[in-house]
TIFIDREN-527627 format. One record per atom (N, C-alpha, C, O): residue number from 1; atom name; x, y negated, z negated. Coordinates in steps of 0.02 Angstrom, whole numbers, padded with zeros to 5 digits. Layout:
BEGIN
REC nuro numar     px     py     pz
REC  NUM    CA      X      Y      Z
...
% end
This chain:
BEGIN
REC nuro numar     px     py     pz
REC    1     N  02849 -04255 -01674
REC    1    CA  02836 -04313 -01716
REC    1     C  02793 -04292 -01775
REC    1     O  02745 -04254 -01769
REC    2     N  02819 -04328 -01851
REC    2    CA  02766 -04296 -01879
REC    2     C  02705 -04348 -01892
REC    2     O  02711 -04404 -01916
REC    3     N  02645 -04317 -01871
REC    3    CA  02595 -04360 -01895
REC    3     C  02555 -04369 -01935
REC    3     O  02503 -04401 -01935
REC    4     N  02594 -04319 -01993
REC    4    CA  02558 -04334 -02072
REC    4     C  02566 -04392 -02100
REC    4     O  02622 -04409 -02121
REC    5     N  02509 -04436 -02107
REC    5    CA  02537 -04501 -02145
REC    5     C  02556 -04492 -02225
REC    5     O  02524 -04452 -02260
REC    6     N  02603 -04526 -02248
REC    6    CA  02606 -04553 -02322
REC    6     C  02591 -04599 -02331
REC    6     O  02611 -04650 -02302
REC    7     N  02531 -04590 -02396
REC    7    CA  02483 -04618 -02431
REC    7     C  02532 -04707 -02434
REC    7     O  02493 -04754 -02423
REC    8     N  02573 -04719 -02442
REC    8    CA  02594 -04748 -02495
REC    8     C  02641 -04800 -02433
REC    8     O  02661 -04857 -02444
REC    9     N  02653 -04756 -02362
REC    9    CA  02679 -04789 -02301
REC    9     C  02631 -04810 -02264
REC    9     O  02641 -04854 -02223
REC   10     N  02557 -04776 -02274
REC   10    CA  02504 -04793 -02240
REC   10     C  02460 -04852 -02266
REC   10     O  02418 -04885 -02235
REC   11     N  02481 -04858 -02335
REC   11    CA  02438 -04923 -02377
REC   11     C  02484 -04996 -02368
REC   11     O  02464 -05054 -02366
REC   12     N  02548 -04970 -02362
REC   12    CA  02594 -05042 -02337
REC   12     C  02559 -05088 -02271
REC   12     O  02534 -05142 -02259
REC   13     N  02578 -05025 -02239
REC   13    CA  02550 -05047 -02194
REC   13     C  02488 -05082 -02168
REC   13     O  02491 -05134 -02135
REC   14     N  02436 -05054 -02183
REC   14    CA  02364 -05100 -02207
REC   14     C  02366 -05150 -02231
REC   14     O  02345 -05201 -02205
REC   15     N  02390 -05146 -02287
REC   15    CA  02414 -05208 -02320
REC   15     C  02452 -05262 -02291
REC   15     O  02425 -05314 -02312
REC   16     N  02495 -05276 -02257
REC   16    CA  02555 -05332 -02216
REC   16     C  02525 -05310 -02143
REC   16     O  02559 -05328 -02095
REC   17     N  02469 -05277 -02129
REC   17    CA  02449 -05293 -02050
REC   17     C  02365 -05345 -02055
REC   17     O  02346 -05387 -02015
REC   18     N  02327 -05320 -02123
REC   18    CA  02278 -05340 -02131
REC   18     C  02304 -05424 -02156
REC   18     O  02275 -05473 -02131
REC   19     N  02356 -05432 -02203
REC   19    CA  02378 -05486 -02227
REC   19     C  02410 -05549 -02194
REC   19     O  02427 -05601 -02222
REC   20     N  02415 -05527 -02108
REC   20    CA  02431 -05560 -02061
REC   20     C  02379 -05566 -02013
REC   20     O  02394 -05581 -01956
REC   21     N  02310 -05555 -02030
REC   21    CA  02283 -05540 -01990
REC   21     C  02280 -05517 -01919
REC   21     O  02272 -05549 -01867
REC   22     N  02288 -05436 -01932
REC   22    CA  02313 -05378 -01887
REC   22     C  02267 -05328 -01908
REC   22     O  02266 -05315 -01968
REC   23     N  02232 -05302 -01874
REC   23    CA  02191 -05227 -01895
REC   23     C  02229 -05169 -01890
REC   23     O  02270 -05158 -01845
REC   24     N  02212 -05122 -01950
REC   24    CA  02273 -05085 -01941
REC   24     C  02211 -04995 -01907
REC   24     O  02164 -04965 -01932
REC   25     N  02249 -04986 -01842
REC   25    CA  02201 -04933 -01808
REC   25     C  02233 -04866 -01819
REC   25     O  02292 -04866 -01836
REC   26     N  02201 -04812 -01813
REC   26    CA  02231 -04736 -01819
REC   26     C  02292 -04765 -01759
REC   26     O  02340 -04776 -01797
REC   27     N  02314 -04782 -01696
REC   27    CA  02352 -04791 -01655
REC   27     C  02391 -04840 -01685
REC   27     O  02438 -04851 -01646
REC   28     N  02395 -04875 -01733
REC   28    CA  02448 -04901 -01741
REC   28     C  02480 -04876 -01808
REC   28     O  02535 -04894 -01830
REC   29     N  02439 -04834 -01835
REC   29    CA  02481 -04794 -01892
REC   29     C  02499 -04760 -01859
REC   29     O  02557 -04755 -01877
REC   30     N  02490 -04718 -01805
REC   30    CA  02536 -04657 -01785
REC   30     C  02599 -04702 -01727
REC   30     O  02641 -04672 -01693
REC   31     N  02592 -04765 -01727
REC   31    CA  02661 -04760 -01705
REC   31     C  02693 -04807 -01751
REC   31     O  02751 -04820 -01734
REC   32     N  02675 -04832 -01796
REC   32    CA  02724 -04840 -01866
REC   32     C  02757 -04785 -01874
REC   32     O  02818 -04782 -01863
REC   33     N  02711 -04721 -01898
REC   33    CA  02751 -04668 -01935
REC   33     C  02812 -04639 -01894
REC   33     O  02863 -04614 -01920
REC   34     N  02799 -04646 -01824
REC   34    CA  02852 -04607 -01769
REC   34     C  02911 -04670 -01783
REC   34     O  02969 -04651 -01790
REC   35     N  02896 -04744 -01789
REC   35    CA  02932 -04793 -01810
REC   35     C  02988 -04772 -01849
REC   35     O  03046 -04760 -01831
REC   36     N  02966 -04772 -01895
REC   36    CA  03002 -04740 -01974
REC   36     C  03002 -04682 -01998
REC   36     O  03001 -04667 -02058
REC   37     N  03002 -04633 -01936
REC   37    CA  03038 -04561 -01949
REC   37     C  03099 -04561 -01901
REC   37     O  03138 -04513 -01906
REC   38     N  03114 -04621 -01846
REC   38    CA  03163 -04609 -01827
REC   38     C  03246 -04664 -01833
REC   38     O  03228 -04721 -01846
REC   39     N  03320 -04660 -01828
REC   39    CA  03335 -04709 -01840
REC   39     C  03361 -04742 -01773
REC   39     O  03392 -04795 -01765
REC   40     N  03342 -04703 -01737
REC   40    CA  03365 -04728 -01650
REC   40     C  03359 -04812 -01627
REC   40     O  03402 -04837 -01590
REC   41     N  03306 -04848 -01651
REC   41    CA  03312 -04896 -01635
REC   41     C  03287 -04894 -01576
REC   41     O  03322 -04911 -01529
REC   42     N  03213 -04869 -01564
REC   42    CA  03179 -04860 -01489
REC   42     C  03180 -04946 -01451
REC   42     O  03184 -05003 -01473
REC   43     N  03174 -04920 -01398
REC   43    CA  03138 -04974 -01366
REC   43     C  03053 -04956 -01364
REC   43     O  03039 -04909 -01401
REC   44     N  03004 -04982 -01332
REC   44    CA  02930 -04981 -01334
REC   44     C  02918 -04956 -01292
REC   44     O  02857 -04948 -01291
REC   45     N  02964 -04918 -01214
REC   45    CA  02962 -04862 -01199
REC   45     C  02936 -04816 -01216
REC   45     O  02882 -04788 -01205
REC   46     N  03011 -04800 -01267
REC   46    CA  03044 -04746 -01286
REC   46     C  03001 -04734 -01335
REC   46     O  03020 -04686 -01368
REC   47     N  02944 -04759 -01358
REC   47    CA  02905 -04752 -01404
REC   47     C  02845 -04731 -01406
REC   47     O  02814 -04699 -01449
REC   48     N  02829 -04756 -01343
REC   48    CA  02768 -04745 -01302
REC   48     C  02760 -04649 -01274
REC   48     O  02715 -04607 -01272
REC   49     N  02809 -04652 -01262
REC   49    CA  02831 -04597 -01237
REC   49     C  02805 -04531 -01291
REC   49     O  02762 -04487 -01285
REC   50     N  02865 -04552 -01356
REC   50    CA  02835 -04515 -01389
REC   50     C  02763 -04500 -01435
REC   50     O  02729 -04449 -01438
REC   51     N  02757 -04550 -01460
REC   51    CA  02680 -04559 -01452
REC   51     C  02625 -04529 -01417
REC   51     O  02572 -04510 -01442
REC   52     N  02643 -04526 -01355
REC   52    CA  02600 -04526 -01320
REC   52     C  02586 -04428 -01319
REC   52     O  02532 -04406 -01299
REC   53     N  02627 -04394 -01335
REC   53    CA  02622 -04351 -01362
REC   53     C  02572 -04318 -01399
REC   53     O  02550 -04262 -01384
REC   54     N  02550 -04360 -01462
REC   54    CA  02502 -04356 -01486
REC   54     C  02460 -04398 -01488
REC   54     O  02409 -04383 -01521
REC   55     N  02461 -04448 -01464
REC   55    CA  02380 -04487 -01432
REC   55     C  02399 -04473 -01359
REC   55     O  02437 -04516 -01337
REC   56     N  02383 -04426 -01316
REC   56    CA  02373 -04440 -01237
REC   56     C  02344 -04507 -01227
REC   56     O  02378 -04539 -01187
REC   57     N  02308 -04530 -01242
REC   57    CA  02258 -04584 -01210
REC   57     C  02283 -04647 -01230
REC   57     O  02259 -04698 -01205
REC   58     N  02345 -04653 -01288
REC   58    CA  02384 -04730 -01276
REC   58     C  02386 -04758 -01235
REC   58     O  02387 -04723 -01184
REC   59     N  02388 -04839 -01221
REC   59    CA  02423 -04848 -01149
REC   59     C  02482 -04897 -01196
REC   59     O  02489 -04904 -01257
REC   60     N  02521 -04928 -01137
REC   60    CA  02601 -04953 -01166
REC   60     C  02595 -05001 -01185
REC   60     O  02637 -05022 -01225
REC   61     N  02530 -05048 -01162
REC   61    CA  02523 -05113 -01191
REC   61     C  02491 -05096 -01268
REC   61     O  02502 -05134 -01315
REC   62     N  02459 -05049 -01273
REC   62    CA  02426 -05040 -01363
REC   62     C  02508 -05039 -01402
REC   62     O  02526 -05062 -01457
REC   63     N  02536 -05014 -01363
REC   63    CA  02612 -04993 -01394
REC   63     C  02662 -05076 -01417
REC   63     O  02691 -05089 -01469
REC   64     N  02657 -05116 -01358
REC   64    CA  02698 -05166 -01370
REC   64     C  02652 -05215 -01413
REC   64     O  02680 -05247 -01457
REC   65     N  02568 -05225 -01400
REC   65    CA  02532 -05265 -01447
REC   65     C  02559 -05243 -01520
REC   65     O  02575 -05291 -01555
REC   66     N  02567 -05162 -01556
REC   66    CA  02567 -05135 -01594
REC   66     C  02640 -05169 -01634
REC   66     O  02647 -05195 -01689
REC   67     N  02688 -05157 -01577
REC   67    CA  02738 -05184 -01625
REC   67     C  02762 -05249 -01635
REC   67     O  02808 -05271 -01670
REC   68     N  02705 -05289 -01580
REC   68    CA  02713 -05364 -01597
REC   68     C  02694 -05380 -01660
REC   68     O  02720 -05426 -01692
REC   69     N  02624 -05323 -01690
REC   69    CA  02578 -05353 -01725
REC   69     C  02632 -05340 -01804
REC   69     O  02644 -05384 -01845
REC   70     N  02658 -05271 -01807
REC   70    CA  02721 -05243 -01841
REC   70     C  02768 -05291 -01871
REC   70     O  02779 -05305 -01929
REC   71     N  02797 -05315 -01808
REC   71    CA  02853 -05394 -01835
REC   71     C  02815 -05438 -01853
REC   71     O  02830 -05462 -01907
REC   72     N  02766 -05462 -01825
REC   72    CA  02726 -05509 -01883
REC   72     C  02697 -05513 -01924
REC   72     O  02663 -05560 -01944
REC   73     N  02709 -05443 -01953
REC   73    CA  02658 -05429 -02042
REC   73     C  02725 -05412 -02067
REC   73     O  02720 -05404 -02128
REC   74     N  02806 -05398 -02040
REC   74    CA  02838 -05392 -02080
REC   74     C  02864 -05317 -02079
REC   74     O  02921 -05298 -02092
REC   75     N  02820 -05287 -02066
REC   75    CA  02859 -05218 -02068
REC   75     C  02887 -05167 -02031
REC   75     O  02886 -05106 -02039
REC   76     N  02924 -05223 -01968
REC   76    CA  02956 -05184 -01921
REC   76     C  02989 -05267 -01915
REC   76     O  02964 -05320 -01933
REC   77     N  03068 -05247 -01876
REC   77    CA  03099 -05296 -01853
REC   77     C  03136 -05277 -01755
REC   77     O  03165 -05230 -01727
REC   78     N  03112 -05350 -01734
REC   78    CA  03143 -05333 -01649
REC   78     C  03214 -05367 -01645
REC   78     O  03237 -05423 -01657
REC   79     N  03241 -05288 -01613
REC   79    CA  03293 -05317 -01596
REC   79     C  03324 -05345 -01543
REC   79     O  03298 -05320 -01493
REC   80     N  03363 -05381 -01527
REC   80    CA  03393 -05385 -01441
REC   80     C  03449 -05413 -01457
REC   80     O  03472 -05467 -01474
REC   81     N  03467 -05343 -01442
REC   81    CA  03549 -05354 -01434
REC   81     C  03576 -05352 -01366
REC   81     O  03555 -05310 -01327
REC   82     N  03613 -05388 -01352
REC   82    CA  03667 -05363 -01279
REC   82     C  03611 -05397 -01210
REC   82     O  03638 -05386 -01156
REC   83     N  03589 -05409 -01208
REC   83    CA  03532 -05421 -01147
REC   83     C  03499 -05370 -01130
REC   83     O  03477 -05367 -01072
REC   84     N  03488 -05312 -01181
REC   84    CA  03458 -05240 -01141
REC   84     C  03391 -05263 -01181
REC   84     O  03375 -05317 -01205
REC   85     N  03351 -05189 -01179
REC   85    CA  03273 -05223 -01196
REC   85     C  03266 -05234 -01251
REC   85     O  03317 -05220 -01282
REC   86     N  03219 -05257 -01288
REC   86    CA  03203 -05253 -01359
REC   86     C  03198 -05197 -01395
REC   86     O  03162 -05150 -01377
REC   87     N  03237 -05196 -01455
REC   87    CA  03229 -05111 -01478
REC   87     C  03221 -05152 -01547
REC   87     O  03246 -05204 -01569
REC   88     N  03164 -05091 -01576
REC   88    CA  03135 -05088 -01638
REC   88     C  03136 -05053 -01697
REC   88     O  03104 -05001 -01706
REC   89     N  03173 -05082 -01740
REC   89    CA  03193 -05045 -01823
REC   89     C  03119 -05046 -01877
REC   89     O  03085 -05097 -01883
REC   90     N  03105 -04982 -01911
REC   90    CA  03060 -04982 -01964
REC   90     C  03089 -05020 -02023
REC   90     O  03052 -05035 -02070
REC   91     N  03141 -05035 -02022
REC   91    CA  03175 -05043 -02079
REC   91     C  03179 -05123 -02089
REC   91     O  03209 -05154 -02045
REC   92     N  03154 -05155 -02136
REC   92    CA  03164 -05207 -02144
REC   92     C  03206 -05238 -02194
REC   92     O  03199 -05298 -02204
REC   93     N  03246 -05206 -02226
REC   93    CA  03310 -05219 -02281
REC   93     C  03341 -05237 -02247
REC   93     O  03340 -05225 -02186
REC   94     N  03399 -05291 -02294
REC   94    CA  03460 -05305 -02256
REC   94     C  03513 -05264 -02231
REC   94     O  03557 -05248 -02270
REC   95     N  03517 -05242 -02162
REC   95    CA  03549 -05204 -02145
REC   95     C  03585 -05225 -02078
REC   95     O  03559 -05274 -02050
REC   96     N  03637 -05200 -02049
REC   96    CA  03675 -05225 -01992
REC   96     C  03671 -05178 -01928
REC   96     O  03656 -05119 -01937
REC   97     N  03678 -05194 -01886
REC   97    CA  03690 -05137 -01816
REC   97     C  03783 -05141 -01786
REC   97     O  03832 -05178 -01793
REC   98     N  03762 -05062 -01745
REC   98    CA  03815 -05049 -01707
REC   98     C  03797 -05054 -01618
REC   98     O  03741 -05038 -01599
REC   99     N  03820 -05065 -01597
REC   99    CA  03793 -05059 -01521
REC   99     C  03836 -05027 -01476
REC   99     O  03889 -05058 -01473
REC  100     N  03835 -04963 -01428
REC  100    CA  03893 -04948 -01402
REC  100     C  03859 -04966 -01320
REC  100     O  03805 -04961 -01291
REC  101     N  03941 -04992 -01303
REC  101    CA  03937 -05022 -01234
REC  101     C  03931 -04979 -01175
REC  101     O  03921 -04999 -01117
REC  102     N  03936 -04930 -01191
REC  102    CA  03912 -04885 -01140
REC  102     C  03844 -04842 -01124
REC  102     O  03813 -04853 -01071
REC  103     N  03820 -04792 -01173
REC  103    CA  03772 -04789 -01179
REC  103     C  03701 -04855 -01198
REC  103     O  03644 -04858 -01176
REC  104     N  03721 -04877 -01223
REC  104    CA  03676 -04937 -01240
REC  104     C  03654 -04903 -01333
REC  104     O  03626 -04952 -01356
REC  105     N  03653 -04864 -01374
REC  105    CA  03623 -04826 -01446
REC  105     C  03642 -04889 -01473
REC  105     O  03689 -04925 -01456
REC  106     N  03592 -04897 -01524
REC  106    CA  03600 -04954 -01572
REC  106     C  03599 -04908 -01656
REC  106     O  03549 -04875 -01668
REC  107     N  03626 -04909 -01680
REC  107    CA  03627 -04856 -01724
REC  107     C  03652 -04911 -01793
REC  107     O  03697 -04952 -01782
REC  108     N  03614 -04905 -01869
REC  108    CA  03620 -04928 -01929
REC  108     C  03695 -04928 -01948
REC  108     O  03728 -04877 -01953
REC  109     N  03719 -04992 -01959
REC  109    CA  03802 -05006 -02002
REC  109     C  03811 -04961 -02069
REC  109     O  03786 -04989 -02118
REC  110     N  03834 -04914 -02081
REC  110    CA  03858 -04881 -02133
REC  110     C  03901 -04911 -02187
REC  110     O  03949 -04939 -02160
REC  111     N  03903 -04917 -02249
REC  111    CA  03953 -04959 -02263
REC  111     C  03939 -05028 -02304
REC  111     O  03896 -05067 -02282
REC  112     N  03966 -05039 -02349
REC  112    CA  03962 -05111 -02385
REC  112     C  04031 -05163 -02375
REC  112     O  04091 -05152 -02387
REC  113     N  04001 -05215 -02353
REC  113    CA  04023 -05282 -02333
REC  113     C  03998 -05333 -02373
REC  113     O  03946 -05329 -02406
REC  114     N  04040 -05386 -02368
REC  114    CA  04003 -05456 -02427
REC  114     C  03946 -05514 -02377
REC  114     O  03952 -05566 -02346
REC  115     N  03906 -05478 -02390
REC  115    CA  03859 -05538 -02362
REC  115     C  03858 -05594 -02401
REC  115     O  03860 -05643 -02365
REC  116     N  03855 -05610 -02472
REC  116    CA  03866 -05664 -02479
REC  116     C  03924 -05716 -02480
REC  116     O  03929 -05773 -02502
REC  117     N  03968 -05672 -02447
REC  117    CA  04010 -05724 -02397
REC  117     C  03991 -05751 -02355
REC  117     O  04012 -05808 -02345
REC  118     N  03950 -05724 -02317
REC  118    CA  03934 -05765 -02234
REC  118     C  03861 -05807 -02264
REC  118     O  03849 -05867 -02260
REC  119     N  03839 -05781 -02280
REC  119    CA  03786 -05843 -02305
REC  119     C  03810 -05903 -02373
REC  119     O  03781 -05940 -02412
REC  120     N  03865 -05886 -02359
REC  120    CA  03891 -05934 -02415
REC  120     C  03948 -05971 -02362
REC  120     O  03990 -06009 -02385
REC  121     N  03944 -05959 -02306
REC  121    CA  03997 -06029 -02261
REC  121     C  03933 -06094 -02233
REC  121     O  03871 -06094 -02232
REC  122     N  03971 -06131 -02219
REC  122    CA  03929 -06199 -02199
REC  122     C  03987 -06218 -02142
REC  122     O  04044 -06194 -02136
REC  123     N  03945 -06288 -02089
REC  123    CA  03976 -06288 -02046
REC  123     C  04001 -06353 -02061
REC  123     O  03982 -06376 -02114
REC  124     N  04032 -06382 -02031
REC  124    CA  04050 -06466 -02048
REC  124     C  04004 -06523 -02056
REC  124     O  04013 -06573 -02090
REC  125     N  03952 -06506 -02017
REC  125    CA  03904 -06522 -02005
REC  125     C  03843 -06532 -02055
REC  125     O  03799 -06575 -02048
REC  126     N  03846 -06489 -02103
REC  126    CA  03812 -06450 -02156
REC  126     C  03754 -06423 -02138
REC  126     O  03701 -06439 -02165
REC  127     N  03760 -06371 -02084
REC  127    CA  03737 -06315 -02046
REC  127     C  03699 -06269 -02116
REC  127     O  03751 -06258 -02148
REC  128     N  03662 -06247 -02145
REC  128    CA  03646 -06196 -02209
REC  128     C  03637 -06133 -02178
REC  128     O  03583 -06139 -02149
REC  129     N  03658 -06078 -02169
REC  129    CA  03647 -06010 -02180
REC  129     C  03571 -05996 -02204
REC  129     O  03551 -06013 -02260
REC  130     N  03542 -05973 -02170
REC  130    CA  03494 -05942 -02221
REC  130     C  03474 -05857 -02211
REC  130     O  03439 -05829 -02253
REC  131     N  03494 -05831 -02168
REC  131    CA  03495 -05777 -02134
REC  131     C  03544 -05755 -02089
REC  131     O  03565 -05800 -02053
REC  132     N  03573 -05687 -02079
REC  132    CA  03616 -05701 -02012
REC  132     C  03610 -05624 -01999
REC  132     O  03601 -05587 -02048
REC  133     N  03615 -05593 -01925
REC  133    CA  03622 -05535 -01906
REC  133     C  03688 -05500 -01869
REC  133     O  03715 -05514 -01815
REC  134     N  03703 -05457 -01911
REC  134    CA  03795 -05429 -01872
REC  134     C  03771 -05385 -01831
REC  134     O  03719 -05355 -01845
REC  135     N  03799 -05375 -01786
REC  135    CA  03817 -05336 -01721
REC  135     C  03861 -05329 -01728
REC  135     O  03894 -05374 -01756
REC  136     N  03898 -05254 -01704
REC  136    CA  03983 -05228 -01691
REC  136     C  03944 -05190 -01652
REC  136     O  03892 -05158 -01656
REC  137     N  03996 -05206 -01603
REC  137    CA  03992 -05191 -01524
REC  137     C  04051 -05142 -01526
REC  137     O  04099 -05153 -01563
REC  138     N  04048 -05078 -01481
REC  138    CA  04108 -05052 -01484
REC  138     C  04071 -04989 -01421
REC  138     O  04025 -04998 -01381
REC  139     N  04123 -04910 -01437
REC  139    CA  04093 -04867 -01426
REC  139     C  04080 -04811 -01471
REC  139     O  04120 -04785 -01510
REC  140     N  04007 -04791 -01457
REC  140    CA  04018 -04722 -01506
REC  140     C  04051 -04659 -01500
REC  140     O  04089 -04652 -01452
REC  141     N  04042 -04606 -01545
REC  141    CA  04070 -04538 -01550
REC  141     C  04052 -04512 -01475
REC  141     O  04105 -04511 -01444
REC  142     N  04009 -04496 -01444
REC  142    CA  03994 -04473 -01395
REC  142     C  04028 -04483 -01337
REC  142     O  04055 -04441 -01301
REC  143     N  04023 -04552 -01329
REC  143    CA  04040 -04596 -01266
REC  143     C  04131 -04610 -01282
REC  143     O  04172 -04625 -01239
REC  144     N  04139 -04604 -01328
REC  144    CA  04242 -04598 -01331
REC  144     C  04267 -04539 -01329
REC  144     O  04326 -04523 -01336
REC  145     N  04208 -04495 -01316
REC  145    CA  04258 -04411 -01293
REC  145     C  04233 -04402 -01208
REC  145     O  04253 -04354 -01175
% end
């Protein structure tokens, strides 16, 4: 993992954890940065895990407080897809997932699609769009050989 921070990933952060009132600790910058060096889509495990690497002395709850505190300043989003656990993207742009049904990998949609199509349907009802999240469920490269 690398645990050199950038100046400029490390001030965001301060900024949208302090701005939600969230303290931002050496332990929760180093598992931002492991956050957003990877695109796996950990669960808080799988995070912990690595982490823990270079803080031995984490425990798993600093880990899940950490990325509660994360989605609520904005700069991490949880996911739950499929009924498996919550897995967590650094990435907060509009972006889509893949999910494969076998392994369980949640891996970033490649590719341009018209989103302002789907936020541009209404329901009969006059339901408004204001957000929406795609999932494609399928299998990956791995798991189809």
């Amino acid at each position: 993992m690398d645990v050199q921070a950038t100046s400029s990933g490390e001030d965001r952060l301060r900024a949208a954890l302090e701005a939600s009132g969230h303290r931002h600790t050496a332990q929760r910058a180093a598992i931002y940065r492991y956050l957003r060096s990877v695109t796996t889509h950990p669960t808080a495990d799988e995070i912990f895990t690595q982490v823990r690497e270079v803080l031995p002395d984490i425990s798993l709850a600093t880990v899940y407080k950490a990325l509660e505190a994360f989605v609520e300043a904005g700069v991490a989003r949880k996911l739950t897809l499929g009924g498996g656990p919550a897995r967590y993207d650094g990435r907060t742009d509009d972006h889509d997932h893949a999910r494969c049904l076998k392994c369980g990998k949640v891996r970033d949609v490649v590719g341009e699609h018209d989103s302002g199509l789907i936020r541009g349907l209404r329901s009969d009802d006059g339901f408004e769009i204001i957000d929406y999240r795609l999932e494609l469920i399928g299998y990956c490269r791995d798991c189809r050989s």
